[in-house]
C-alpha positions in Angstrom: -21.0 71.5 -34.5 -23.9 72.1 -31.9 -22.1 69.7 -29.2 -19.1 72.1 -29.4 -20.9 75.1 -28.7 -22.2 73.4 -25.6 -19.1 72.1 -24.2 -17.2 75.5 -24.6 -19.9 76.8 -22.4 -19.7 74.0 -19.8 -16.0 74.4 -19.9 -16.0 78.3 -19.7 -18.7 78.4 -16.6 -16.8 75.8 -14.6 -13.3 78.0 -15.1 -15.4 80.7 -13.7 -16.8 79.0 -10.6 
């Protein structure tokens, strides 16, 4: 479950931009 974590955050911060 450690892969999820990451690709929320690389999906959250790319919304953001």
């Amino acid at each position: 479950m450690k892969p999820v974590l990451y690709r929320i955050e690389t999906y959250v911060v790319p919304e953001t931009e």
